[in-house]
C-alpha positions as CSV (number, residue, x, y, z in Angstrom):
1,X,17.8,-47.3,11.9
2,X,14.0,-48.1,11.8
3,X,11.8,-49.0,9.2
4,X,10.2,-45.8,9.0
5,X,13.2,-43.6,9.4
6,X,14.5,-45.4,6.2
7,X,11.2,-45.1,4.6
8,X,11.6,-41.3,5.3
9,X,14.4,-41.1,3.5
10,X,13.5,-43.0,0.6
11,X,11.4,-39.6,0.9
12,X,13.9,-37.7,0.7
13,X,16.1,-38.8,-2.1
14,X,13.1,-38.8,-4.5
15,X,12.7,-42.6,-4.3
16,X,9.0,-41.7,-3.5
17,X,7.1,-44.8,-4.9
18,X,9.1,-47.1,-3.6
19,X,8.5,-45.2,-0.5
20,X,5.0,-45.5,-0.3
21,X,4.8,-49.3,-1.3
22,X,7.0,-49.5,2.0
23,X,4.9,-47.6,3.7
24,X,1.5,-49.5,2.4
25,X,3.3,-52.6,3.6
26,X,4.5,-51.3,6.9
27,X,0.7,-50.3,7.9
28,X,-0.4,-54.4,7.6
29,X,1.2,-54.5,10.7
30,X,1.7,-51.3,12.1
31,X,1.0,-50.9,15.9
32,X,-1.7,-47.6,16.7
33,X,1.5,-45.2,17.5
34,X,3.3,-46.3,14.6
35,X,-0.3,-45.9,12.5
36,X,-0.2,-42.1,13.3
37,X,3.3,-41.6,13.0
38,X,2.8,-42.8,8.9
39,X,-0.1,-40.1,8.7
40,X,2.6,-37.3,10.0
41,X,5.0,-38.7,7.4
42,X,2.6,-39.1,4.6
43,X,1.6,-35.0,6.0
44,X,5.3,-33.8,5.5
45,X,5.7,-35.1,2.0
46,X,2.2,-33.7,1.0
47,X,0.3,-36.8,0.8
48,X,-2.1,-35.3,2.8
49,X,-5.6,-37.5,1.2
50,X,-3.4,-40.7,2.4
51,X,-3.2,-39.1,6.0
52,X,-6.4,-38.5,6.5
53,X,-7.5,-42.2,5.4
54,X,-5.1,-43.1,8.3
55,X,-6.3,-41.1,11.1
56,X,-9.8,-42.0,10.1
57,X,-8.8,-45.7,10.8
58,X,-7.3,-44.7,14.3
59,X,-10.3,-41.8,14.9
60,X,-12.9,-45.1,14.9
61,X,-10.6,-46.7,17.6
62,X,-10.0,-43.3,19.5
63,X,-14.0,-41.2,18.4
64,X,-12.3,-38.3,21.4
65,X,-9.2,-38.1,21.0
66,X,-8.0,-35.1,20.7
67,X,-4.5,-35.3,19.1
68,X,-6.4,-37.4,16.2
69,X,-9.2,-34.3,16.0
70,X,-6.4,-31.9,15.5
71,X,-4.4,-34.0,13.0
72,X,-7.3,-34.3,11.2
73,X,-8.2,-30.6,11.1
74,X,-4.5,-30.2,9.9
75,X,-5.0,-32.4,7.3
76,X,-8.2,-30.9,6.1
77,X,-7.1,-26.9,6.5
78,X,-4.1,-28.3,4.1
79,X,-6.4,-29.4,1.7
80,X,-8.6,-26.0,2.3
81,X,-11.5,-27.6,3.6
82,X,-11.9,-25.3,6.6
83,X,-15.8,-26.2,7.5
84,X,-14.6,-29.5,8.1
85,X,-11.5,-28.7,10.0
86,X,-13.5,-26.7,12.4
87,X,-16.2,-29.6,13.1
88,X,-13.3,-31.6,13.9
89,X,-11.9,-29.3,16.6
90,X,-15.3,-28.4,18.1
91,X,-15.6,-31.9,19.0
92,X,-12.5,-32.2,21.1
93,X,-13.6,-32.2,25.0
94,X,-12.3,-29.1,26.7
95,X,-10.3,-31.4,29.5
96,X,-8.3,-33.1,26.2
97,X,-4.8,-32.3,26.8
98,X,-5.1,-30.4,22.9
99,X,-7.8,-28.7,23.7
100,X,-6.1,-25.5,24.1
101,X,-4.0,-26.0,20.5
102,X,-6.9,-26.5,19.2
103,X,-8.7,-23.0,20.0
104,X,-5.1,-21.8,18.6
105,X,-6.1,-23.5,15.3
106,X,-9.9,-22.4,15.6
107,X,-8.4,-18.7,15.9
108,X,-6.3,-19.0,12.6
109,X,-9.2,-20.3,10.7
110,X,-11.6,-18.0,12.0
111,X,-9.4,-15.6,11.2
112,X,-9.4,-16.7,7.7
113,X,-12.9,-16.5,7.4
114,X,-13.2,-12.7,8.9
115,X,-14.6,-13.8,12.0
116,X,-12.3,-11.5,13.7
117,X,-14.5,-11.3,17.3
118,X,-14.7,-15.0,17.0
119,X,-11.0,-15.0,16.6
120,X,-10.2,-13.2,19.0
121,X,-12.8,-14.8,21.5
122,X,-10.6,-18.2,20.7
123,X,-7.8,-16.8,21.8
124,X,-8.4,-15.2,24.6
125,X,-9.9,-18.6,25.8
126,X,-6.4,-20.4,25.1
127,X,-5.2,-17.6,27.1
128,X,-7.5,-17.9,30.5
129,X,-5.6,-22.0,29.9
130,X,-2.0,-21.3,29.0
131,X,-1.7,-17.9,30.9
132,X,2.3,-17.9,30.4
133,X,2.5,-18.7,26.5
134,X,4.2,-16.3,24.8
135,X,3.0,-17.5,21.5
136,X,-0.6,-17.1,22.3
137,X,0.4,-13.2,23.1
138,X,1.6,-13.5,19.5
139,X,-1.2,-14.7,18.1
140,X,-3.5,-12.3,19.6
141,X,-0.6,-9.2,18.4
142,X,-1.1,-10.2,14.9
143,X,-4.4,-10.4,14.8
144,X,-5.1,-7.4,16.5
145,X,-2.5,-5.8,14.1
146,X,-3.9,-7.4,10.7
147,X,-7.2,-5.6,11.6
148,X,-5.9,-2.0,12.6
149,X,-6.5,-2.5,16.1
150,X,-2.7,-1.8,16.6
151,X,-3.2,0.5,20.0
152,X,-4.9,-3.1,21.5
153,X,-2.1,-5.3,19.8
154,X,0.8,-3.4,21.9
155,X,0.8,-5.1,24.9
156,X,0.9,-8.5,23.8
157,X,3.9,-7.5,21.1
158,X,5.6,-6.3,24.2
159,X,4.4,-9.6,26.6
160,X,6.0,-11.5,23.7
161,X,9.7,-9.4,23.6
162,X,10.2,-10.6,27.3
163,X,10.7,-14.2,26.3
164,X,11.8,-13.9,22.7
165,X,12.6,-11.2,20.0
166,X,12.0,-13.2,17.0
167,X,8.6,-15.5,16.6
168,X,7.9,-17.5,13.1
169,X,10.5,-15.2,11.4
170,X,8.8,-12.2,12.7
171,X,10.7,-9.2,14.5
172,X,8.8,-8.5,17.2
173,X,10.5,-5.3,18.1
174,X,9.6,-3.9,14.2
175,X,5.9,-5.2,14.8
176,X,6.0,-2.9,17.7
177,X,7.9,0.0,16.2
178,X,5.4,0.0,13.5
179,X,2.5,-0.6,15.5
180,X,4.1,2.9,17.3
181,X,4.0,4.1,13.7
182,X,0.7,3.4,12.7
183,X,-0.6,5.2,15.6
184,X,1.4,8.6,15.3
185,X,4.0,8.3,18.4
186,X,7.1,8.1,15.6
187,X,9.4,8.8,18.6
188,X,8.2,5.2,20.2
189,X,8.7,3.5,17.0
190,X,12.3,5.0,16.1
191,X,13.5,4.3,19.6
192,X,12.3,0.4,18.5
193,X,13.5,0.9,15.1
194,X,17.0,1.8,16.4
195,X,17.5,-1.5,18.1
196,X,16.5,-3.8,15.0
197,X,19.7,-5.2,13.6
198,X,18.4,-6.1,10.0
199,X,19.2,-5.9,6.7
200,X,16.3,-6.5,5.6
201,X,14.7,-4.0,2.9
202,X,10.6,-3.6,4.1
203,X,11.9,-2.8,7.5
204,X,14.6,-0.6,6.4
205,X,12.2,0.9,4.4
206,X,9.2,1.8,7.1
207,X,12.5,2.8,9.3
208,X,13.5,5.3,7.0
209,X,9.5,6.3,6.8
210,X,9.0,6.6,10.1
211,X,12.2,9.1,10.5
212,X,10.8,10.9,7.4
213,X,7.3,11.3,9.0
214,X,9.1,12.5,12.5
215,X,11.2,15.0,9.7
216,X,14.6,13.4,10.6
217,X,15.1,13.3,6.8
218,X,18.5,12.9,7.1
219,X,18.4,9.5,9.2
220,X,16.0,9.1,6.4
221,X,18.3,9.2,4.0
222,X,20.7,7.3,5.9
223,X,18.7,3.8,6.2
224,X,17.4,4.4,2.6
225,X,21.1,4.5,1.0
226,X,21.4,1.4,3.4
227,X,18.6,-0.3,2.0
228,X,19.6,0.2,-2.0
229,X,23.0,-1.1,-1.4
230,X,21.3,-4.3,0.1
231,X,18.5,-3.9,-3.1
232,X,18.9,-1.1,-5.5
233,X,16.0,-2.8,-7.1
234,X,13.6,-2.0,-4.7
235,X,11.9,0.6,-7.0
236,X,9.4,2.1,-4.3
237,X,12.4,3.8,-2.1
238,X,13.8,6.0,-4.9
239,X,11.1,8.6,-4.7
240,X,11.2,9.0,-1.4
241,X,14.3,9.2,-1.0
242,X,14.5,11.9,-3.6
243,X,11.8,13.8,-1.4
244,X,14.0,13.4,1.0
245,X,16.8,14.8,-0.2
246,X,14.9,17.5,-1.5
247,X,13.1,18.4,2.0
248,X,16.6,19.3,2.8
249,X,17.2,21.5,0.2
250,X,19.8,19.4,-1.8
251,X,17.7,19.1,-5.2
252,X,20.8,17.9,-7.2
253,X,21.1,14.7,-5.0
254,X,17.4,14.0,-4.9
255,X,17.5,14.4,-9.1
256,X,20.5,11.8,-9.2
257,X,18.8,9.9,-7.0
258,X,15.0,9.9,-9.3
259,X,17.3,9.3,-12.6
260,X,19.0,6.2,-10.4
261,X,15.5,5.0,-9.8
262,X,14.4,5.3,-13.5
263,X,17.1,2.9,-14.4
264,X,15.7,0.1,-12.3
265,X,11.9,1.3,-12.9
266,X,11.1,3.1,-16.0
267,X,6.7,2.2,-16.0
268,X,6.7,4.6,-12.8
269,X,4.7,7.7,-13.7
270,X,5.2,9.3,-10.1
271,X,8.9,9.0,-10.7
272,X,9.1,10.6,-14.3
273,X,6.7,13.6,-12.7
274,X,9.1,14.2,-9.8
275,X,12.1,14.2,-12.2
276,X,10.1,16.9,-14.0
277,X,9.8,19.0,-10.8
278,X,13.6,18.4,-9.7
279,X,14.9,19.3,-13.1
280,X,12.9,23.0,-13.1
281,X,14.5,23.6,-9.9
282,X,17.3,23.0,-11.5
283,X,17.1,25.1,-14.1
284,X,16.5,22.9,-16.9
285,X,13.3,22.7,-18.4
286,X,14.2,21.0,-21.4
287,X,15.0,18.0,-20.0
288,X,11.7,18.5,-17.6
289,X,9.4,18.3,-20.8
290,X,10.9,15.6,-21.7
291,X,10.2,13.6,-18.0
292,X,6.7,14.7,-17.8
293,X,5.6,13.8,-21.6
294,X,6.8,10.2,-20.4
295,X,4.9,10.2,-17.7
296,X,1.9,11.5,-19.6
297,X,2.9,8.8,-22.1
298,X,2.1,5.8,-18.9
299,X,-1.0,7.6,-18.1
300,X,-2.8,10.0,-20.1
301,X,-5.1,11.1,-18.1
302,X,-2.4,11.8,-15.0
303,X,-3.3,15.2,-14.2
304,X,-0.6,16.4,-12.3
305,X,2.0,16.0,-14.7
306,X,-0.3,17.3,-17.6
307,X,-0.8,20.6,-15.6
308,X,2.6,20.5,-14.7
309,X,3.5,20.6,-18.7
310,X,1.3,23.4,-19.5
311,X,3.2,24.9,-16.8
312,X,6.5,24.7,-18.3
313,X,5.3,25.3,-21.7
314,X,4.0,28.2,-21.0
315,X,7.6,29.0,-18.9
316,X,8.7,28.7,-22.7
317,X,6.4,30.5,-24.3
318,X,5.4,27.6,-26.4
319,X,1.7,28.6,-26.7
320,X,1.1,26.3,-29.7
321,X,3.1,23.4,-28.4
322,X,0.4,24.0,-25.6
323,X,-2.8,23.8,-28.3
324,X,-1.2,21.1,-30.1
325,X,-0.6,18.9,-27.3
326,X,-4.3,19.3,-25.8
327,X,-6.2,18.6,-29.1
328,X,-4.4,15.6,-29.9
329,X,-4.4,14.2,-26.2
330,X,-8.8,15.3,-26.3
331,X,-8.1,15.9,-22.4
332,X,-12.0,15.3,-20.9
333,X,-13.0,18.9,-19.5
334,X,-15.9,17.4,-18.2
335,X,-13.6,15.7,-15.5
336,X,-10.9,19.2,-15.8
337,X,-12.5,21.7,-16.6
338,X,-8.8,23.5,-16.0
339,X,-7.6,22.1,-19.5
340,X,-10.2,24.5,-21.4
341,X,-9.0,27.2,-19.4
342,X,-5.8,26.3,-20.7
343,X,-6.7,26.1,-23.9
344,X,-8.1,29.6,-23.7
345,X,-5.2,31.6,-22.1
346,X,-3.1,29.4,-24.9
347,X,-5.4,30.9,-28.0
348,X,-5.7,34.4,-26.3
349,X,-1.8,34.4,-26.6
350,X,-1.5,33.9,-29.9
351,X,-4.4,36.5,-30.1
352,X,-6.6,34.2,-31.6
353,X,-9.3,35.6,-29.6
354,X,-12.6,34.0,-31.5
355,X,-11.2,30.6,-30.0
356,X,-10.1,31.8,-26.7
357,X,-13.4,33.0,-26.3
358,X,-15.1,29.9,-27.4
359,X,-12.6,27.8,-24.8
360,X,-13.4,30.3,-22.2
361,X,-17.1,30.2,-22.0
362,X,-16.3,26.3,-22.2
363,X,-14.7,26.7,-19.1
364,X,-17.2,28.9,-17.1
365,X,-18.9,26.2,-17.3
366,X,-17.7,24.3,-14.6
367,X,-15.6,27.1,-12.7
368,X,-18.1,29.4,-11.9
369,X,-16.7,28.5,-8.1
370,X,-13.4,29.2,-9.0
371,X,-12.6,32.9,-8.0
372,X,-9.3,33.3,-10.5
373,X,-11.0,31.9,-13.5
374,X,-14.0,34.2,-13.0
375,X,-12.0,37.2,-12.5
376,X,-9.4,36.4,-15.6
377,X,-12.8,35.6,-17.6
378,X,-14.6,38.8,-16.8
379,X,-11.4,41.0,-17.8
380,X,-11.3,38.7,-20.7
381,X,-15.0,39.3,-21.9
382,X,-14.7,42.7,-20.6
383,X,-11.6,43.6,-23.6
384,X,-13.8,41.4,-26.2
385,X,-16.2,44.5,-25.6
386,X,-19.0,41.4,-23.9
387,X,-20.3,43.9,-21.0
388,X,-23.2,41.7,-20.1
389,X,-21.1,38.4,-19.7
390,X,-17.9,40.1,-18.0
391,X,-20.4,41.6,-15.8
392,X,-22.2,38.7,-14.6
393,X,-18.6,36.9,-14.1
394,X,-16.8,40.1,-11.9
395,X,-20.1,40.5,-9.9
396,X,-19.7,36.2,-9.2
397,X,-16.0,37.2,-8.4
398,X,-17.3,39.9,-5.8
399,X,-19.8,37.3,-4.4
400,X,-16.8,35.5,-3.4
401,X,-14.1,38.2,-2.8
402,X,-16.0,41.4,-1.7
403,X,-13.1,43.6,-0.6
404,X,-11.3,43.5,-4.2
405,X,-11.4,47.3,-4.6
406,X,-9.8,47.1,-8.4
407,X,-12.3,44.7,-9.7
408,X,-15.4,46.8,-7.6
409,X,-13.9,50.0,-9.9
410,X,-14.2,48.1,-12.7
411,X,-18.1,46.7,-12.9
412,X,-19.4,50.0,-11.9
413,X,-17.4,51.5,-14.7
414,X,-18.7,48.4,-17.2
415,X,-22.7,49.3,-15.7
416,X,-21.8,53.4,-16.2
417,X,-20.8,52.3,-19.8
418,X,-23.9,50.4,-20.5
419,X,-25.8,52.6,-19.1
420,X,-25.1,54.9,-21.8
């Protein structure tokens, strides 16, 4: 064994400083190959300041050459100095055997920077020199796909399958199925999809969307069961897999499937909601004011589930549960002018009309475009004896909705009335 395949392991076995004493000493007499074979070594084991001190050495030997241009870039995009990485591998001549590497590493750096023309322009240069590499294709797939350009990123993902189906650990038949995806052909994609032999969870998961999207909810369902045996804690499948369920019409297995979820993620407000919905399908709305007050309880201002309460409350009749719940919450009406509304109908229930009628001129307000609250408010007015205010509301309603022959009766009554 060498010198400096025992100085690596030294590495290895944690005896670093003794290591790079050896390796200090080694470099008094270290020939120019072995001088940038101790930069690579002091590169693996993250020394990367001693590197560069080395290839600076061997760079005022060798001012143009390349491989000492590019290992010095490395060396400096590892210490995220990426101005000076790209000055280095400008300078290498375009006839240097690493040229075309190098416009591989200018790519990934301008890349970094969001110069995604420039990028590309790199690439496509490496190209026009290594016209068969399949990892240039690659290259130019994944940046064409990090930027939404998936239609453009296709045919190098499929240029790349002909020589190899996996590249850096990434499928390249899922990058095309979702790249299929992304663009709306979900029959391209699950055909790609349906080859992928993987167990792992994000592409079991945009599987499963894809056929969900293509409504092939049951394969849906299939490869999202798969994917929570493999990780029941990936908390993003539960709910749709529960939509799943429920798109085909088995609401009992997509409510087993949101109170499976709840055990592995109980902060998810989306969750709690579509428990709510499942369990008044079911028939059990106790237990669904219970699921939307704890999603309300994450976010008090998540509208869907608060309307979705008011709902069920009123379902229950529980018209001061309703009052009681909106005062202490001080919903904004400014941003939902719907909770004032509620408020009203809740007050006009309990026939505590002085407050209904303050809640509802609260609300007109802001719904003076809304053609139910207008008619509901002019009827309102109209039985609090307020001719002049339910008229101005029910002709606003006939603006909107002119053949409404009931509510036409109805105003020229109110005007014959006032008339007299």
């Amino acid at each position: 064994m060498g010198k400096l395949e025992e100085i690596v392991q030294l590495f290895e076995i944690g005896q670093v400083e003794e290591a790079l004493q050896l390796l200090q000493d080694f470099m008094k007499h270290a020939t120019d190959e072995q001088m940038f074979t101790i930069s690579e070594i002091y590169s693996q084991f993250g020394f990367f300041e001693e590197a560069i001190n080395v290839l600076e050495l061997l760079l005022k030997k060798y001012p143009n050459e390349g491989q000492i241009l590019a290992g010095l870039a490395h060396m400096y995009i590892e210490l995220e100095e990426d101005d000076k990485a790209i000055q280095l591998i400008n300078d290498i001549d375009q006839d240097d055997p690493f040229y075309g590497q190098s416009l591989l590493h200018l790519a990934d750096l301008y890349q970094a920077q969001g110069l995604f023309e420039v990028a590309e322009q790199k690439l496509l240069e490496a190209k026009e020199i290594y016209p068969d590499e399949f990892i240039i294709d690659f290259a130019l797939g994944e940046l064409l796909f990090s930027i939404g350009q998936t239609s453009r990123a296709l045919p190098f993902y499929e240029r790349v399958l002909k020589e190899t189906d996996q590249v850096n650990e990434v499928l390249i038949e899922e990058r095309i199925a979702e790249s299929y995806a992304l663009i709306g052909k979900y029959e391209d994609a699950l055909a790609y999809y349906s080859h992928i032999n993987s167990k792992n969870p994000n592409t079991l998961f945009k599987y499963g969307m894809t056929a969900f999207q293509q409504k092939q909810f049951r394969l849906a369902i299939r490869v999202w069961e798969e994917l929570l045996e493999v990780d029941p804690y990936y908390h993003t499948v539960y709910r749709e897999l529960a939509t799943a369920w429920k798109e085909e019409g088995m609401v009992q297995e997509a409510y087993d499937t949101v109170k499976k979820g709840l055990m592995y993620d109980t902060f998810d407000k989306s969750l709690y909601l579509l428990a709510g919905q499942l369990a008044v399908q079911l028939k059990n709305n106790k237990q669904a004011i219970l699921y939307l007050e704890e999603a309300i309880a994450l976010d008090p201002d998540y509208k869907e589930a608060i309307i979705a309460l008011i709902s069920l409350y009123k379902l229950e009749g529980e018209f001061e549960q309703i009052i009681a719940f909106m005062t202490a919450n001080e919903l904004d009406v400014s941003d939902e002018p719907i909770y004032h509304w509620e408020l009203a109908r809740a007050y006009n229930e309990l026939e505590m009309y002085d407050k209904a009628v303050r809640y509802y001129e609260m609300a007109n307000e802001f719904l003076q475009h809304d053609v139910e609250f207008l008619k509901e408010f002019g009827y309102f007015m109209m039985e609090e004896g307020q001719i002049d205010i339910a008229l101005d509301a029910l002709e606003k309603y006939m603006n909107k909705e002119p053949s409404d022959e009931e509510v036409l009766s109805h105003i020229e009554r109110l005007k014959f009335s006032s008339f007299d």
